[in-house]
MARKE-504911 format. One record per residue (C-alpha): residue number from 0; residue in one letter; x negated, z negated, y. Coordinates in Angstrom, 3 decimals. Layout:
BEGIN
[atom NUM A [X Z Y]]
...
end
This chain:
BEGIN
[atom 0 X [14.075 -8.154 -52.390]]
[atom 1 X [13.586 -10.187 -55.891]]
[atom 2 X [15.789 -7.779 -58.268]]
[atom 3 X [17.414 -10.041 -61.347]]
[atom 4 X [17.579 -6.473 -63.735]]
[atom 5 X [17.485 -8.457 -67.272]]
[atom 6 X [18.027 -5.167 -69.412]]
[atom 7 X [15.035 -3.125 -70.036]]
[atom 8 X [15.658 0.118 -68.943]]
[atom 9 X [15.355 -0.428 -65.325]]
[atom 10 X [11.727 -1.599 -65.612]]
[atom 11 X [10.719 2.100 -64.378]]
[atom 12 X [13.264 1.403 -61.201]]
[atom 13 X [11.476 -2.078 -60.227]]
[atom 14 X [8.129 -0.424 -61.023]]
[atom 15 X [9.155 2.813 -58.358]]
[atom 16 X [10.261 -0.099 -55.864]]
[atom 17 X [6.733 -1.968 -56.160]]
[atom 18 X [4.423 1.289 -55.733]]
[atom 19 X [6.596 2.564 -52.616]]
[atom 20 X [4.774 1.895 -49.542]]
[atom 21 X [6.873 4.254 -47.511]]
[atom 22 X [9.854 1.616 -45.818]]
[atom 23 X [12.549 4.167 -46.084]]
[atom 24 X [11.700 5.204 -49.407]]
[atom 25 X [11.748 1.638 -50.315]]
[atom 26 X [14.635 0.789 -48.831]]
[atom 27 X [16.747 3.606 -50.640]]
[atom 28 X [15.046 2.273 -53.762]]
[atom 29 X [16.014 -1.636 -52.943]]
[atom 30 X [19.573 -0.353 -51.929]]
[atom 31 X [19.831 1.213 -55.440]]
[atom 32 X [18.509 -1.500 -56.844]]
[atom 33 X [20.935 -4.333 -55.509]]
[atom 34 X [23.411 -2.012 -56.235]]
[atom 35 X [22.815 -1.938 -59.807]]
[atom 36 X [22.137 -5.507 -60.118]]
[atom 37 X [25.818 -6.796 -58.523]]
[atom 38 X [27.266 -4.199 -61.069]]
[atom 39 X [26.143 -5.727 -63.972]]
[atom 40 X [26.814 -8.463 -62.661]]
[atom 41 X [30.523 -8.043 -61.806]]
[atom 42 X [30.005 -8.942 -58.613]]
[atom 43 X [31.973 -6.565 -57.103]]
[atom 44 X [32.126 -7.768 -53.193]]
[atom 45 X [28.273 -7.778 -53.232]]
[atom 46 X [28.274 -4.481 -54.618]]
[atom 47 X [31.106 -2.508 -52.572]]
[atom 48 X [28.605 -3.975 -49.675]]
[atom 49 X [25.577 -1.653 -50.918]]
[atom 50 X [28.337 1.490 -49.807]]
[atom 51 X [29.436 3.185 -46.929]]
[atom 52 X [32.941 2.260 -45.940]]
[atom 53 X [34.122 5.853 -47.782]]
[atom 54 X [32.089 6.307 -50.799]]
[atom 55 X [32.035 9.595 -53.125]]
[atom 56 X [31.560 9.354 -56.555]]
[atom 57 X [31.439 13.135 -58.433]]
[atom 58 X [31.038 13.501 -62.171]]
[atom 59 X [30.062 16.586 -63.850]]
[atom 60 X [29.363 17.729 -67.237]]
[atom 61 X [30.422 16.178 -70.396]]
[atom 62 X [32.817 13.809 -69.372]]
[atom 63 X [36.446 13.914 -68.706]]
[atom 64 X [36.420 11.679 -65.463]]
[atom 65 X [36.069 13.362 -61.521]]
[atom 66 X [35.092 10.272 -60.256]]
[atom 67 X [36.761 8.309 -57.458]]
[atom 68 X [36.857 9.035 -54.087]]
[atom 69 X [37.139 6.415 -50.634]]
[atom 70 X [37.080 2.399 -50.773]]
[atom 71 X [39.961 1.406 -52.518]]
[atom 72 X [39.762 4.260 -55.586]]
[atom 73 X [35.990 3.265 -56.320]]
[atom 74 X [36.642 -0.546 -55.979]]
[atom 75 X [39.894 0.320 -58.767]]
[atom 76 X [37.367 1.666 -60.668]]
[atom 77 X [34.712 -1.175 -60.727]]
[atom 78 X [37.300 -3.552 -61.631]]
[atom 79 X [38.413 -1.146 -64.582]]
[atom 80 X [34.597 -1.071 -65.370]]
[atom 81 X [34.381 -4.802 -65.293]]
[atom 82 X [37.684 -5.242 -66.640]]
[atom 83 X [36.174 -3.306 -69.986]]
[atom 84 X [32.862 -4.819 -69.983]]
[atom 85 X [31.304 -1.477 -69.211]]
[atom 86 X [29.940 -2.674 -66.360]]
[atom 87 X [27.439 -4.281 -68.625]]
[atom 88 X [25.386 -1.831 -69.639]]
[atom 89 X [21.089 -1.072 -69.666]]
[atom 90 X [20.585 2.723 -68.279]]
[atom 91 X [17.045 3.820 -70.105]]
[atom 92 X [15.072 5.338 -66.932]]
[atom 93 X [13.130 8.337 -67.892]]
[atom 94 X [12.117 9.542 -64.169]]
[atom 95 X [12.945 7.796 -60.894]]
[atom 96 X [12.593 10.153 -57.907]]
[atom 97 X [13.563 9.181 -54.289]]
[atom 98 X [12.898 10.856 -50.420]]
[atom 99 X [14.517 9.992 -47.491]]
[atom 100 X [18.045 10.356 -47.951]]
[atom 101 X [18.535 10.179 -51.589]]
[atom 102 X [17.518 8.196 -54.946]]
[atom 103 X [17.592 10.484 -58.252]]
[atom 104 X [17.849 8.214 -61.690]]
[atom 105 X [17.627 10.063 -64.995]]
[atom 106 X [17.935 8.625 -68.300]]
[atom 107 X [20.241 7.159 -71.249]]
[atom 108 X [22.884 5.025 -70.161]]
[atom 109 X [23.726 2.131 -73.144]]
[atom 110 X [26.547 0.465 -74.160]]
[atom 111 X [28.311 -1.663 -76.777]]
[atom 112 X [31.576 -0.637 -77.542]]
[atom 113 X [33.638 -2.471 -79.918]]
[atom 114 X [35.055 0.234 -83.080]]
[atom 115 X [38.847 -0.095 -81.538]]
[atom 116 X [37.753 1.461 -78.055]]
[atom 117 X [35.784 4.259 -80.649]]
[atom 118 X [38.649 5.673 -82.409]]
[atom 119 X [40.288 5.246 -86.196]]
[atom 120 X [37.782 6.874 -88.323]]
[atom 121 X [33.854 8.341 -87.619]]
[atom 122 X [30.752 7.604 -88.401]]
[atom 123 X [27.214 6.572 -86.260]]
[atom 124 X [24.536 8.547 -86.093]]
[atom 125 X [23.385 6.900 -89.123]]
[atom 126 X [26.415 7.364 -90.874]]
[atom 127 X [27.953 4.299 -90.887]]
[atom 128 X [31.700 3.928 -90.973]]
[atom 129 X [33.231 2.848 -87.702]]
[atom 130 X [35.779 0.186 -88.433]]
[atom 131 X [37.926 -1.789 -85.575]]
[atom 132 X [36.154 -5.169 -85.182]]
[atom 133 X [32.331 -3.680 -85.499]]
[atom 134 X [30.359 -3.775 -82.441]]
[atom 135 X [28.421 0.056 -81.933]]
[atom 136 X [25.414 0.935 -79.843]]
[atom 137 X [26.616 3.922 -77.571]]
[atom 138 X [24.658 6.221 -75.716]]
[atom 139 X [24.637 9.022 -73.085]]
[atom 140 X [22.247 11.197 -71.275]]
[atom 141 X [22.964 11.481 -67.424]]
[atom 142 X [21.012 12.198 -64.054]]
[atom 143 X [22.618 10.176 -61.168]]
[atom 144 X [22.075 11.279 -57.518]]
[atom 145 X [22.584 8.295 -55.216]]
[atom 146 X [22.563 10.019 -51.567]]
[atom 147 X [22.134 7.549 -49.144]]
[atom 148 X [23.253 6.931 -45.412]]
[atom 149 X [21.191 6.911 -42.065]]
[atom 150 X [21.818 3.250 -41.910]]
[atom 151 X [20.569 2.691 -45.619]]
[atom 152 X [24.064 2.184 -47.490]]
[atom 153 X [24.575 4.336 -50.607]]
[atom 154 X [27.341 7.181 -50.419]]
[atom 155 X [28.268 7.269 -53.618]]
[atom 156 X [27.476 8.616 -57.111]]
[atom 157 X [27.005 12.412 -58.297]]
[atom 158 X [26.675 11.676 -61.960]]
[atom 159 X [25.720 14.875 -64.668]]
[atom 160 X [26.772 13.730 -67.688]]
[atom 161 X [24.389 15.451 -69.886]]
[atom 162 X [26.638 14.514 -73.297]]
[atom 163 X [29.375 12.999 -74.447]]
[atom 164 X [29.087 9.217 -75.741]]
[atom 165 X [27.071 9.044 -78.934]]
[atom 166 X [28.036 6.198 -81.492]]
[atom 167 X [24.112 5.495 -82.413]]
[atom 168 X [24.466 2.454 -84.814]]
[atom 169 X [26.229 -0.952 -85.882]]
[atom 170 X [25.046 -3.819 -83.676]]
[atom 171 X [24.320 -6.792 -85.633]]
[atom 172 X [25.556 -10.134 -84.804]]
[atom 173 X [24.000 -11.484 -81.568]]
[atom 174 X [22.031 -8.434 -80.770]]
[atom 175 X [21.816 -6.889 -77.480]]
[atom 176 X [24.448 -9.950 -75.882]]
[atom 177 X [23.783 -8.541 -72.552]]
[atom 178 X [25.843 -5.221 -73.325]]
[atom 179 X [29.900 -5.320 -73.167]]
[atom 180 X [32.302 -7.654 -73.295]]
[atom 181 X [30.736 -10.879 -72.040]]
[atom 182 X [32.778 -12.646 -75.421]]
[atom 183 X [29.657 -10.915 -77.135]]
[atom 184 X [27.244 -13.818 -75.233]]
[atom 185 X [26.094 -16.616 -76.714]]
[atom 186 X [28.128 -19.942 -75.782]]
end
């Protein structure tokens, strides 16, 4: 399959996909990577169709979500995701590791947040001051599991969050339009 993955991050994904000669292994790696594509994307039809009929998702670690659990409490969640632009995001691969029944992604997930979903008052990494209408590079460390079904659908998501979001920096006008709200693109 011909992956559209614009951001950057996932170059180590499409790179795991090409080298695979193994057609399960690929497969689990295609599945993942349609997966990830339709999410960006918003599609969310296209994407519930990557996952079984009774998906898991788990979170663990630094975040304050359990994840959702069977169709209609995942789908609720997408559309929250898309609803918020977080949908729209680049994850930073690291390592890529995949066998016959599951897909392991680690890396830095990236978003663009605008300073009203951040909070009143803080500061970036780089000590800026985080006021309402900036728009804020924010990053997270997490390993994603993506077991996957006999019949080559994904199960869900077991996602260690390794930290909580980090504000990183001010995004300048026009950078990084892919990330967040799509108001953020270019008309």
């Amino acid at each position: 399959m011909q992956h559209k993955m614009t951001a950057p991050g996932w170059q180590l994904l499409l790179d795991r996909m090409a080298s695979e000669t193994d057609p399960v292994r690929r497969r689990n790696l295609d599945v993942v990577g349609r997966h990830v594509v339709e999410e960006v994307a918003g599609n969310l039809p296209k994407l519930m169709e990557t996952l079984v009929a009774e998906p898991v998702y788990s979170v663990w670690g630094a975040s304050d979500s359990v994840g959702p659990h069977g169709h209609d409490e995942v789908l609720a969640w997408y559309q929250a995701l898309v609803g918020s632009g977080r949908n729209r995001l680049d994850y930073v691969l690291h390592r890529v590791v995949v066998d016959e029944n599951t897909v392991v992604t680690e890396g830095d997930f990236h978003y663009a947040f605008q300073g009203d979903e951040l909070g009143a008052d803080g500061h970036t990494e780089r000590g800026e001051v985080i006021t309402p209408d900036g728009r804020y590079l924010v990053v997270h460390r997490a390993v994603v599991l993506w077991p996957i079904s006999a019949g080559g659908l994904i199960e869900g998501e077991h996602i260690y969050a390794g930290e909580r979001h980090r504000v990183v920096r001010v995004l300048n006008a026009g950078e990084r339009p892919e990330l967040g709200r799509r108001s953020q693109e270019p008309a």
